[in-house]
C-alpha positions in Angstrom: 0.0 0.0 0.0 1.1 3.7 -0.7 1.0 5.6 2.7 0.4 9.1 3.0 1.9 9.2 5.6 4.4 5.9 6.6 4.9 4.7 10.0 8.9 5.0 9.3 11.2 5.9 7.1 15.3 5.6 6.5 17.1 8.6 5.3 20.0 7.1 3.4 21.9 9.1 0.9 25.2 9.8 -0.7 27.4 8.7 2.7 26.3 5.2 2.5 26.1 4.3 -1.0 29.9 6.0 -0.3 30.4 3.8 2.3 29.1 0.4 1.1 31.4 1.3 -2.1 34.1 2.1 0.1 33.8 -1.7 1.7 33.3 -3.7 -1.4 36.8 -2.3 -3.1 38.2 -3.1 -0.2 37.2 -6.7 -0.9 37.2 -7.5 2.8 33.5 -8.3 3.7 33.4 -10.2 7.8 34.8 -8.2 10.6 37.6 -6.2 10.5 38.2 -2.6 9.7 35.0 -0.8 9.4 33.5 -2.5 12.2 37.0 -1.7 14.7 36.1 2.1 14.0 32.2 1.9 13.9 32.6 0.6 17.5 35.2 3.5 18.5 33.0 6.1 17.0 30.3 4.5 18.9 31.2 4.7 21.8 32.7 7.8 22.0 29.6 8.7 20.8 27.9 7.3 24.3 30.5 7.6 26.4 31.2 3.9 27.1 34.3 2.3 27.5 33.7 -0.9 25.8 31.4 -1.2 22.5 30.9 -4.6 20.4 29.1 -4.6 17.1 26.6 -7.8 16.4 24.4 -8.8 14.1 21.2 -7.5 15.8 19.8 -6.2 19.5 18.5 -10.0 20.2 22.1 -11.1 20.1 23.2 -8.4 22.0 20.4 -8.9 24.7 21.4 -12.8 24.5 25.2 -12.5 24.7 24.3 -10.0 27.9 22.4 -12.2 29.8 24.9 -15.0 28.8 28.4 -12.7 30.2 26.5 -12.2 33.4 26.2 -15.7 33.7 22.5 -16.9 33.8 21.1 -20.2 33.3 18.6 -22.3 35.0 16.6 -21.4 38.1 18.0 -17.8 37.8 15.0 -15.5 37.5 14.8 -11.7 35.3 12.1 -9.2 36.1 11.5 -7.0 33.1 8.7 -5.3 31.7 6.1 -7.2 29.7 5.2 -3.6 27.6 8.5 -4.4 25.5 9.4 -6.5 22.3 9.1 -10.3 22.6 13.3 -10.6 22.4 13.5 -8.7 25.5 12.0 -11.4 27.4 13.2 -14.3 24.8 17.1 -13.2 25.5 16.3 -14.5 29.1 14.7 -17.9 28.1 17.8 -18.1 25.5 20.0 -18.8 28.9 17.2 -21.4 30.8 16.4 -18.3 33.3 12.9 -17.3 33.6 11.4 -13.4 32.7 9.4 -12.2 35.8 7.6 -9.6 34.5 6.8 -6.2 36.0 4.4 -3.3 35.6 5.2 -0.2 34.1 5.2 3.3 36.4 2.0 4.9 35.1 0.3 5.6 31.8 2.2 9.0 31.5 4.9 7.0 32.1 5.3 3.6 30.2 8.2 2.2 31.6 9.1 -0.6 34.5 8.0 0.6 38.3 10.4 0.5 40.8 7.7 -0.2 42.7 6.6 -3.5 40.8 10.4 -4.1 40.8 10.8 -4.5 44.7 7.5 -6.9 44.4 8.7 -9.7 42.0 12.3 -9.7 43.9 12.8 -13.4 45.6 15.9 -15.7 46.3 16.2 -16.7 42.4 16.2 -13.3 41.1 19.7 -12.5 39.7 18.8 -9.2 37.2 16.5 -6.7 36.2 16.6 -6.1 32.6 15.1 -2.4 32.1 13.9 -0.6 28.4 13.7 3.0 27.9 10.5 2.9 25.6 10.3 5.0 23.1 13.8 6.5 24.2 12.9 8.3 27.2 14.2 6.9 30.4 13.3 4.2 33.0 14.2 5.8 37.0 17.7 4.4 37.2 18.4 6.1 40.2 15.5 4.2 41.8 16.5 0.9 39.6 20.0 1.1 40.6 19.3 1.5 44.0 17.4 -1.4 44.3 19.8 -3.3 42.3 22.5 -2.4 44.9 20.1 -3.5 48.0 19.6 -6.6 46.4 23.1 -7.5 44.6 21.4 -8.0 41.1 22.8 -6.8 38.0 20.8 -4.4 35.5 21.2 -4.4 32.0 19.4 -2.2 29.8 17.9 -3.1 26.9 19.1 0.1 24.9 17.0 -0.3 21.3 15.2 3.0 21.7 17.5 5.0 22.9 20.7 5.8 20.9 21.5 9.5 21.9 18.9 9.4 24.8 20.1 11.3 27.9 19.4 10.5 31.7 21.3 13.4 34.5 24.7 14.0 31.5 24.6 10.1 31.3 23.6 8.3 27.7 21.7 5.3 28.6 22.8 2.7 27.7 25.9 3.0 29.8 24.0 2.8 33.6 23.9 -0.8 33.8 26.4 -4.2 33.5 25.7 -4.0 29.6 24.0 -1.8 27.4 22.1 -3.6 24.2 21.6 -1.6 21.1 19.2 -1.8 18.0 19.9 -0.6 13.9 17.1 -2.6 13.0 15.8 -0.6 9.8 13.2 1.8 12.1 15.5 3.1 14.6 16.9 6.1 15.0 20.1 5.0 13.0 19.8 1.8 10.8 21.9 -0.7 8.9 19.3 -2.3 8.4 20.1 -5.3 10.8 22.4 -5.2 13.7 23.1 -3.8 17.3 25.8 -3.3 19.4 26.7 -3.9 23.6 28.6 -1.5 25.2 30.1 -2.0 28.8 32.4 -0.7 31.3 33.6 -3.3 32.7 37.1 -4.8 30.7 36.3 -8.6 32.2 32.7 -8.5 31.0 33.9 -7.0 27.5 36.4 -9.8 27.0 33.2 -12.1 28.0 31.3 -10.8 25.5 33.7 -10.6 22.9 34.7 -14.2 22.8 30.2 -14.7 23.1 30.3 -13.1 19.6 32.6 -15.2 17.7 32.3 -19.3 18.5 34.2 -18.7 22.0 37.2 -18.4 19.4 40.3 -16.3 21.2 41.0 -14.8 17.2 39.2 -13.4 14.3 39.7 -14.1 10.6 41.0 -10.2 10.3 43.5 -10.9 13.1 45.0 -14.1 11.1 44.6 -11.7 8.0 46.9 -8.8 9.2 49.3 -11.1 10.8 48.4 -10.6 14.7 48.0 -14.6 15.0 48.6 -17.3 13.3 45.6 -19.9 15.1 43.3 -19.8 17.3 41.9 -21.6 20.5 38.1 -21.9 21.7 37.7 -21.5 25.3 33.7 -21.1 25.4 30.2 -22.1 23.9 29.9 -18.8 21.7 28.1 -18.3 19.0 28.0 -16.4 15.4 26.9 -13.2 16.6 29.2 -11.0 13.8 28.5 -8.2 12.2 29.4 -7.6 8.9 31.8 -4.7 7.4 29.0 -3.5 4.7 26.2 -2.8 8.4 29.4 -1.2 10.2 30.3 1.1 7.3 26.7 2.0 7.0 26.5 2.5 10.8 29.3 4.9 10.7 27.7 7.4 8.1 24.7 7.3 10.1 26.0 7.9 13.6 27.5 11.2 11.9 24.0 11.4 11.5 21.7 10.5 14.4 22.2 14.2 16.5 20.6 15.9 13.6 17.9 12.8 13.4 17.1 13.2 16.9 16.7 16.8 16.9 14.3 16.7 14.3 12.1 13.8 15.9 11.9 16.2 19.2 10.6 18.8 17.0 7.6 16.8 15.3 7.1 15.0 18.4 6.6 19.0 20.0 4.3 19.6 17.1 2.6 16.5 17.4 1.5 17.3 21.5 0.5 21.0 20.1 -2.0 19.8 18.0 -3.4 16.9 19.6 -3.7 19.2 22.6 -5.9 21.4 20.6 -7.4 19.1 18.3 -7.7 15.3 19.7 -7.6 16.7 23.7 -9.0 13.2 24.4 -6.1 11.3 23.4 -3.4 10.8 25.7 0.0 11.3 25.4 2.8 10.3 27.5 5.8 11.1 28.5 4.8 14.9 29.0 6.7 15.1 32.0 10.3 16.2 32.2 13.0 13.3 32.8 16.1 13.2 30.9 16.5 14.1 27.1 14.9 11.5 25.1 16.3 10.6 21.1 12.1 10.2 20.9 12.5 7.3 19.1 8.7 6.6 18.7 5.1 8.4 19.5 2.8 6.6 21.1 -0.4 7.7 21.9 -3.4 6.3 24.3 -6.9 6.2 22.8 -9.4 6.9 25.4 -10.9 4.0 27.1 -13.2 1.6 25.8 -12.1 2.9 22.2 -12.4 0.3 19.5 -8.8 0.4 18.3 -8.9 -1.8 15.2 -11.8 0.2 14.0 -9.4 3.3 14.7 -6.9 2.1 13.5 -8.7 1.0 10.3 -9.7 4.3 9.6 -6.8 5.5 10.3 -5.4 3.7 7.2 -8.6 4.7 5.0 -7.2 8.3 5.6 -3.1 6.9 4.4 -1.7 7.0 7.7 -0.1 4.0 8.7 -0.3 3.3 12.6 1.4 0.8 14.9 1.1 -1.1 18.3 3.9 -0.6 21.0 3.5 -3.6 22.4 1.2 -6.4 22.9 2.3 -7.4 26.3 4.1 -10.4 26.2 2.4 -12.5 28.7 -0.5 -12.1 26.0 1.6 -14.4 23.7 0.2 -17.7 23.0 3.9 -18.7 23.8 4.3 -17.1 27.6 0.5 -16.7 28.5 0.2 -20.4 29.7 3.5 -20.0 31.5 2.0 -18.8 35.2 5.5 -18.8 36.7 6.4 -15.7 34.3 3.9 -13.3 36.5 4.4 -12.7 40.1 2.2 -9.8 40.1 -0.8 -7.5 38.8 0.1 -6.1 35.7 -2.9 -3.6 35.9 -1.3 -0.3 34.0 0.4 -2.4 31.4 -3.0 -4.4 30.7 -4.9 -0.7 30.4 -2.0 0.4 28.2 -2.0 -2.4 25.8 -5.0 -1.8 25.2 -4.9 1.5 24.3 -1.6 2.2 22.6 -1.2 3.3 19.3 2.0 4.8 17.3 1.8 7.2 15.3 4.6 7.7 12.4 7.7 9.6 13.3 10.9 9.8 11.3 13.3 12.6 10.0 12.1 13.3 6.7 8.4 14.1 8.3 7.3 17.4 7.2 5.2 19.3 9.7 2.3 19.0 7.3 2.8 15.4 7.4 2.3 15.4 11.1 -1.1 18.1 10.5 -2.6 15.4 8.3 -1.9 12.7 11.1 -3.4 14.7 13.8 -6.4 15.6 11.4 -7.3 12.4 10.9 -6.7 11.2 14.4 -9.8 13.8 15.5 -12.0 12.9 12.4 -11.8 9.0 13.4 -12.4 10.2 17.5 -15.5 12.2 16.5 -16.6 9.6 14.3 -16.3 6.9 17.4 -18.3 9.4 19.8 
């Protein structure tokens, strides 16, 4: 279907066709090069000390959970308003996801409060996610973490550029997991990255990557070893120099990217606030700088939102859901150990949530027609 108005786009121009070009006359196409400097740039970029490229934000959530050493009878508690790989990255290890509420529906990320209720003996992490790039309460998380001697890792696919008190999240917990997937705020279409700061937990998660093997093919290729031993059950987790070289033009990119999603996402609370006052918006409150990686919206309750969202679509604008809960999942809903308490606010939110498109090249108009047709299909549910 033609959109109107698309739920995403990528803005890929001269750099990367320069870039991909740049990598194939090199004629050296795994690991090496281009990926060495994509994760120096990227972490200077977040102010980590350690940053590993991989193949996507599922292996990075995976090899996180596997460097901190999970496996069975170990529990996680994480949010169930996330994307089904949060929660699969735990099951990956033979731990089990304890899922948690979210703080509030101006607020859709994990409660502290929830936190300190699914804590028990077996619990070893808490994974967090800054949905839609704005912050979960670290301070809170991390004290509680602390209290409780449990690691956080943060699943980081939202957030690349996203602020918390001068700090980039992304760099608060053990390991920080990244997403390029091809809606993201920068893209290579697939791949992700982990950052750390710990050295032991980076050497972990480098040898996770690659087969457990202690050498790469580009280390044997310049003539820094001649063989290689494996000292762990890792896996393929690579990325690939044509994703890195990509990822590098668009990093150079992604300040600019973000500043303009803050802009439509301003616009967007403007004229819903004058035109749709019945929808909700969260994150209105001030917490953080956000890289506003989504918009999502609440319809007001008892809203039909298939039929919205079916109009919606009549009028060219493609819409989105942000998540279905994952204890709604044929896959995790018979699993009762998964849930440890209510999950009150994330059932209300999944039932509302919508997204709305946001991405670079939006021109304000685009986001007028969005907002127009968002009041025509509210009046015409009245």
């Amino acid at each position: 279907m033609a959109w109107r108005v698309p739920l995403a786009d990528i803005d890929f121009g001269l750099e990367e066709e320069q870039a991909v070009l740049r990598v194939v006359r090199s004629r050296w196409l795994s690991m090496g090069e281009e990926t060495q400097q994509f994760e120096k740039e990227f972490a200077d970029f977040i102010g980590a000390k350690h940053a590993l490229a991989v193949t996507n934000a599922t292996a990075a959530l995976h090899m996180a959970c596997m460097a901190i050493g999970l496996g069975e009878g170990d529990e996680v508690i994480l949010p169930s308003l996330t994307f089904v790989a949060t929660a699969n990255a735990v099951r990956y290890t033979g731990a089990t996801p304890i899922f948690a509420d979210i703080e509030s529906e101006d607020w859709l990320t994990i409660s502290p409060a929830s936190i300190e209720k699914c804590i028990t003996a077996k619990t070893r992490a808490i994974m967090v996610v800054h949905y839609a790039g704005f912050a979960c309460d670290m301070t809170a998380i991390q004290e509680i973490a602390k209290r409780h001697n449990l690691a956080v890792l943060e699943d980081s696919a939202h957030t690349i550029g996203s602020e918390l008190n001068g700090r980039k999240l992304g760099t608060w917990g053990a390991v920080g997991c990244f997403s390029f997937f091809s809606n993201k705020n920068m893209t290579t279409g697939e791949g992700g990255m982990v950052t750390t700061e710990d050295d032991a937990l980076a050497e972990k998660l480098k040898v996770l990557r690659s087969h457990g093997m202690t050498s790469l093919s580009w280390d044997r290729h310049k003539g820094h070893a001649w063989t290689y031993d494996v000292v762990d059950l890792g896996y393929n987790y690579r990325i690939d120099e044509l994703r890195s070289a990509i990822g590098r033009a668009q990093l150079k990119k992604v300040g600019r990217f973000n500043q303009r999603r803050e802009e439509l996402t301003n616009l967007y609370r403007e004229l819903l606030s004058e035109l749709a006052p019945e929808v909700g918006v969260p994150f209105q409150a001030g917490r953080g700088i956000s890289c506003h990686h989504i918009m999502p919206v609440l319809l007001p309750p008892n809203t039909d939102r298939v039929k919205f969202m079916e109009g919606m679509k009549v009028e060219g604008v493609q819409t989105s859901i942000h998540y279905p809960p994952i204890h709604h999942f044929q896959n995790y809903s018979r699993r009762t150990e998964f849930l440890r308490t209510g999950l009150e606010i994330t059932e209300d939110v999944g039932r509302r949530e919508v997204t709305l498109p946001l991405y670079p090249a939006m021109q304000d108009e685009d986001v007028r027609i969005v907002v127009s047709a968002i009041q025509k299909q509210i009046h015409q549910m009245e």
